[in-house]
ROSEVO-886866 format. One record per atom (N, C-alpha, C): residue in three letters; residue number from 1; x, y, z. Coordinates in Angstrom, 2 decimals, decimal comma. Layout:
BEGIN
 res   n       x       y       z
 ALA NUM       X       Y       Z
...
//
This chain:
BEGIN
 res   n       x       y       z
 UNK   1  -17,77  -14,79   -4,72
 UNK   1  -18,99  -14,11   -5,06
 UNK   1  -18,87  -13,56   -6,49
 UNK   2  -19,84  -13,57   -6,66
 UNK   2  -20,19  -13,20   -8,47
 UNK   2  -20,22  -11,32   -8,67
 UNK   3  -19,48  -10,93   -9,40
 UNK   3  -20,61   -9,59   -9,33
 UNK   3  -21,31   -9,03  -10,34
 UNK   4  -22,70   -8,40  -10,35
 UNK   4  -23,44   -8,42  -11,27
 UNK   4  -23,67   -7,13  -11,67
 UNK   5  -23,98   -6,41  -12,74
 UNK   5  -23,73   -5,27  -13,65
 UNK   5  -24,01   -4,21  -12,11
 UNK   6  -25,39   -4,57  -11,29
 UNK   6  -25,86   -3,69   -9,75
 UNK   6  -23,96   -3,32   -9,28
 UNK   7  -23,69   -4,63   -8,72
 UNK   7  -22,23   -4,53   -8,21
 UNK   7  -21,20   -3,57   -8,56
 UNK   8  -20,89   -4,30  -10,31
 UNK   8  -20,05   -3,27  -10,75
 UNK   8  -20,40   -1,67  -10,66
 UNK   9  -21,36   -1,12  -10,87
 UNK   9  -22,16   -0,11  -10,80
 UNK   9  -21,78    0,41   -9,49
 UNK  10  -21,78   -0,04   -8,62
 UNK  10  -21,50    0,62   -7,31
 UNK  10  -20,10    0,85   -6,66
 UNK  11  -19,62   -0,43   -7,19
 UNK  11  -18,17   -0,36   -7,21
 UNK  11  -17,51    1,07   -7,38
 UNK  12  -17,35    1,44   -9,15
 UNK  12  -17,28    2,29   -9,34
 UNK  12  -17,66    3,89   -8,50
 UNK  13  -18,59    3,91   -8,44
 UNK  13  -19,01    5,30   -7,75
 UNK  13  -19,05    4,80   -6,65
 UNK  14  -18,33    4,16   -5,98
 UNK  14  -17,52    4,55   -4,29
 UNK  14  -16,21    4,58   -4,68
 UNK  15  -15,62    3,76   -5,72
 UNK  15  -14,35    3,83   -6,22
 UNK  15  -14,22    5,84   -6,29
 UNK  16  -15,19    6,35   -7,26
 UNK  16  -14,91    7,66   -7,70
 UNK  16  -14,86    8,70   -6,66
 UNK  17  -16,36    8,12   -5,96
 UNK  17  -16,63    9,30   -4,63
 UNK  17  -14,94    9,12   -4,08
 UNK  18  -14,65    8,02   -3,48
 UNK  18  -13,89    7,91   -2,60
 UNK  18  -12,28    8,46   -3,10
 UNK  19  -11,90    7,73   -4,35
 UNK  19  -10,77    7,82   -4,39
 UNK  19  -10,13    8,42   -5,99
 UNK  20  -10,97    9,20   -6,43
 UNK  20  -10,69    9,51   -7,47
 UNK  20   -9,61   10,56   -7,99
 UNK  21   -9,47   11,31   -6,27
 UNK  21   -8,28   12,25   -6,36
 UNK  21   -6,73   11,83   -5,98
 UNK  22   -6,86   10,40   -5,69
 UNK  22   -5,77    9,26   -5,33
 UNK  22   -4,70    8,98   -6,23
 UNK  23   -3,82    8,22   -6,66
 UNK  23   -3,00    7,68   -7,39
 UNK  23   -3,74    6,81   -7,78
 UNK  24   -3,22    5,95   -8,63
 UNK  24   -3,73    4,76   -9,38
 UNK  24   -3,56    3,56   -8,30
 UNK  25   -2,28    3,53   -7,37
 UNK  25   -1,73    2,72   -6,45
 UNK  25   -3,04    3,28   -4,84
 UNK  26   -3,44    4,19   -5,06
 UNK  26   -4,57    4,58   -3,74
 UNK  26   -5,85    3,82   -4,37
 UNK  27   -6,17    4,16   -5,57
 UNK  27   -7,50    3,56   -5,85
 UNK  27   -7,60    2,33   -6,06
 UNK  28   -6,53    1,53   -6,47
 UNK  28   -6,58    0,06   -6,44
 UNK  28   -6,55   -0,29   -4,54
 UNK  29   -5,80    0,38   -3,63
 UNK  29   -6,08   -0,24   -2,43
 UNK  29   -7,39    0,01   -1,95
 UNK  30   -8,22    1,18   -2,39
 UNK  30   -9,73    0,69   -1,85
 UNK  30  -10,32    0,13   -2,72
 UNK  31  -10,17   -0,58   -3,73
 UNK  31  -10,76   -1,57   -4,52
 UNK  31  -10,84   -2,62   -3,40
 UNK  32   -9,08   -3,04   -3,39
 UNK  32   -8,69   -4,09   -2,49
 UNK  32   -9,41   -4,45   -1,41
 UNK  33   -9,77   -3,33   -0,54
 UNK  33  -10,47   -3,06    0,74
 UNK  33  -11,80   -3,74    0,47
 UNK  34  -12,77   -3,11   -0,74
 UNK  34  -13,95   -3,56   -0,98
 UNK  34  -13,79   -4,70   -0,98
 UNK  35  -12,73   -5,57   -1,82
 UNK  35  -13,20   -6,43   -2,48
 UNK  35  -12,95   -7,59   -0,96
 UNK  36  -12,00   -7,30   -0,37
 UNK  36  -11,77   -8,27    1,09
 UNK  36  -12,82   -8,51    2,12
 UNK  37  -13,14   -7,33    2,44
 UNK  37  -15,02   -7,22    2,92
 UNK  37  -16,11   -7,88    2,00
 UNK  38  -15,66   -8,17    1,21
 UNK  38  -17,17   -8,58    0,39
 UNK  38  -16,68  -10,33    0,79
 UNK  39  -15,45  -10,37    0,58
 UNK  39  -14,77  -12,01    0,54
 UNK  39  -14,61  -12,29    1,88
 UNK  40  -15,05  -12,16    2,95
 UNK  40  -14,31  -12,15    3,83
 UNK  40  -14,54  -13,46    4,76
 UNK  41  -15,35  -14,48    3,49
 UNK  41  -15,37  -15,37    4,49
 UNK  41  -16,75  -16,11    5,87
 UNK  42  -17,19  -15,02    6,15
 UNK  42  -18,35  -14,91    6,84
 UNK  42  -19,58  -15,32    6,72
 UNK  43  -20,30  -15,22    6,91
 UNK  43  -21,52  -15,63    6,67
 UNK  43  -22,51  -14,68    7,14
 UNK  44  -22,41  -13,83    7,92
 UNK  44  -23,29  -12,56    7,87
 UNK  44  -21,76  -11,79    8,60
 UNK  45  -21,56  -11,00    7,93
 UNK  45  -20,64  -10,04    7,45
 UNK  45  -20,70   -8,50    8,31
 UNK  46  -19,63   -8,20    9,57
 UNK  46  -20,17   -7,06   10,08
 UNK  46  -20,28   -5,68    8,78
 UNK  47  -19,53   -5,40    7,85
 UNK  47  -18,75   -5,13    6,60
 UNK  47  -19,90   -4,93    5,78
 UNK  48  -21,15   -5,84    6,07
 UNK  48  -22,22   -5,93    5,07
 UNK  48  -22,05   -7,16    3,91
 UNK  49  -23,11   -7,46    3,24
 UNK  49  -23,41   -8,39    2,66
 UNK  49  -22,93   -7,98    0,71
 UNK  50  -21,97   -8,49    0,25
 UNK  50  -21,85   -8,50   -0,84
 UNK  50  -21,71   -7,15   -1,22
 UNK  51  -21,39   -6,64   -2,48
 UNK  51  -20,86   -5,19   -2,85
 UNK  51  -21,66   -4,19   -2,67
 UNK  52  -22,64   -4,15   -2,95
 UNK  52  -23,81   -3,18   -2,48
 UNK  52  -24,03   -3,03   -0,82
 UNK  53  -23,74   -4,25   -0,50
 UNK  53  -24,03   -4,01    1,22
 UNK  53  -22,10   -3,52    2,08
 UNK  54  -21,25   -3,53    1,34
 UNK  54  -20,19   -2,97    1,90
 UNK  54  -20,17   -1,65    1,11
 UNK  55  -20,28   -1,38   -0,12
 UNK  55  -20,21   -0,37   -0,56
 UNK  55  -20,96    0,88    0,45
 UNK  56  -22,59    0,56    0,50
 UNK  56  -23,50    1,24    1,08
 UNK  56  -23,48    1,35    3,17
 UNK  57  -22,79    0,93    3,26
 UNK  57  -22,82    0,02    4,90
 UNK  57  -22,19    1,66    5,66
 UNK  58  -23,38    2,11    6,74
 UNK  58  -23,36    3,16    7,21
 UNK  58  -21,92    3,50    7,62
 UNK  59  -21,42    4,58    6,87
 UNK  59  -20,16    5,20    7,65
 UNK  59  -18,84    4,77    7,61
 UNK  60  -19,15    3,50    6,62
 UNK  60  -17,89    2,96    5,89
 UNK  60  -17,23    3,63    4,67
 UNK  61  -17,90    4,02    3,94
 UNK  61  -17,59    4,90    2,85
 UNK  61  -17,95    6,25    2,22
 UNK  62  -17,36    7,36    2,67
 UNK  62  -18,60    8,59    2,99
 UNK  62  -18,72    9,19    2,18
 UNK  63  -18,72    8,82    0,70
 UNK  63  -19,25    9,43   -0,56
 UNK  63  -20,85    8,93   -0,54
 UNK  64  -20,99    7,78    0,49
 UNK  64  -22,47    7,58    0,93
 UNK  64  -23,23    7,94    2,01
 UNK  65  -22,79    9,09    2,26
 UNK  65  -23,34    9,59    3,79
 UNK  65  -23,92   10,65    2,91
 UNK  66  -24,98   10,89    3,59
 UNK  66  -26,09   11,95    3,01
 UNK  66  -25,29   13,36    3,07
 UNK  67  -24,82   13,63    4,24
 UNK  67  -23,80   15,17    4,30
 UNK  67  -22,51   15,15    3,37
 UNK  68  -22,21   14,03    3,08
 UNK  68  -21,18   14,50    1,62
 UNK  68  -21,46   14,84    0,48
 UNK  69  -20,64   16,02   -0,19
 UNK  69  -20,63   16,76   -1,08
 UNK  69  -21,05   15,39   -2,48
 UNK  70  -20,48   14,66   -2,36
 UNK  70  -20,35   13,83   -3,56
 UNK  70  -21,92   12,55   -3,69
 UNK  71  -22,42   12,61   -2,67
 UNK  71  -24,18   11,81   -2,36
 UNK  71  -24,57   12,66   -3,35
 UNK  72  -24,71   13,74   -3,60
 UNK  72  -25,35   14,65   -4,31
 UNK  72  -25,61   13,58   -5,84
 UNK  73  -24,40   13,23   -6,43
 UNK  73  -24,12   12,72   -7,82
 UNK  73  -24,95   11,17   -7,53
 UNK  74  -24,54   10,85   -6,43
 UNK  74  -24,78    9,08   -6,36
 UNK  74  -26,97    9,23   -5,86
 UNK  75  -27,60   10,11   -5,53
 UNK  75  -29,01   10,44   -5,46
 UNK  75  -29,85   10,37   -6,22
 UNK  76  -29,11   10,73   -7,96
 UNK  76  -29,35   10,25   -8,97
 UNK  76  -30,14    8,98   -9,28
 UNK  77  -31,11    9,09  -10,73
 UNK  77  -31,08    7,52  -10,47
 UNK  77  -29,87    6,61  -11,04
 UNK  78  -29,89    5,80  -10,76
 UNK  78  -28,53    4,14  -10,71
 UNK  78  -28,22    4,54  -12,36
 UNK  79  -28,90    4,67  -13,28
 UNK  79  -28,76    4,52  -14,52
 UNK  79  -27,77    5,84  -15,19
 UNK  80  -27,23    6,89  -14,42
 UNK  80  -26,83    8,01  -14,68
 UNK  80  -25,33    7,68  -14,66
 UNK  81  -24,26    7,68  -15,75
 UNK  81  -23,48    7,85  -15,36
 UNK  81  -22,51    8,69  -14,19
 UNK  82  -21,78    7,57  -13,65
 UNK  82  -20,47    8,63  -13,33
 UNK  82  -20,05   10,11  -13,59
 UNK  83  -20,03   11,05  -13,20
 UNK  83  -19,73   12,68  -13,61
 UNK  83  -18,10   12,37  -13,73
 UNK  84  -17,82   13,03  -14,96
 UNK  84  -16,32   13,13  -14,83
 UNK  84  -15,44   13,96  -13,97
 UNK  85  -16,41   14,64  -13,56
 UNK  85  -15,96   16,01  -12,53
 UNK  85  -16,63   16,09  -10,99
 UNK  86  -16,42   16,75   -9,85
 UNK  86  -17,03   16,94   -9,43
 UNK  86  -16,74   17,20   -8,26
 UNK  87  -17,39   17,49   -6,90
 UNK  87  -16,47   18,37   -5,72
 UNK  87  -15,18   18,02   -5,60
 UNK  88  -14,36   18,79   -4,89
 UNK  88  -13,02   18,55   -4,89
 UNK  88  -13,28   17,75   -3,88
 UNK  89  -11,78   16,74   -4,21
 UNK  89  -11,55   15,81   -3,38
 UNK  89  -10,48   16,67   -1,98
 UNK  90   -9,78   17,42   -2,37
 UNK  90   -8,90   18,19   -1,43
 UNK  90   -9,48   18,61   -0,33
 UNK  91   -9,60   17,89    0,92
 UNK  91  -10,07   17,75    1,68
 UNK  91   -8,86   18,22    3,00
 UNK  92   -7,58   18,52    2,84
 UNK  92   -6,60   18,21    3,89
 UNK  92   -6,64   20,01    4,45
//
């Protein structure tokens, strides 16, 4: 699959929501994750359809669930960068 500026775009801000308080070795494995779900082969995909549809895919990634602190940034419109900052990830 191809990905197109939409893709990359989303990539990123689940990359950030998700794993931005990670190592470099944490955020490349949910890259990994995305990118295996998107490849996975299928033809209708439980995972969702292509990067936008795994990125967004209910309850898979919860920087996209409406009750996380970090939806707040991604509610925005699409064209807004990335925040360099933003709720703590320290969650434990």
């Amino acid at each position: 699959m191809t990905a197109n500026e939409k893709d990359r775009d989303l990539l990123a801000r689940t990359l950030w929501g998700e794993a931005r308080g990670e190592t470099l070795a944490g955020q490349i494995a949910v890259a990994w994750t995305i990118r295996n779900r998107v490849n996975d082969g299928k033809a209708k995909s439980w995972w969702g359809e292509g990067y936008a549809g795994v990125c967004q895919k209910l309850y898979q990634f919860s920087c996209w669930n409406k009750n996380d602190p970090n939806f707040a940034y991604f509610e925005r419109r699409e064209a807004d960068p990335v925040p360099r900052t933003g709720p703590s990830m320290d969650r434990r």
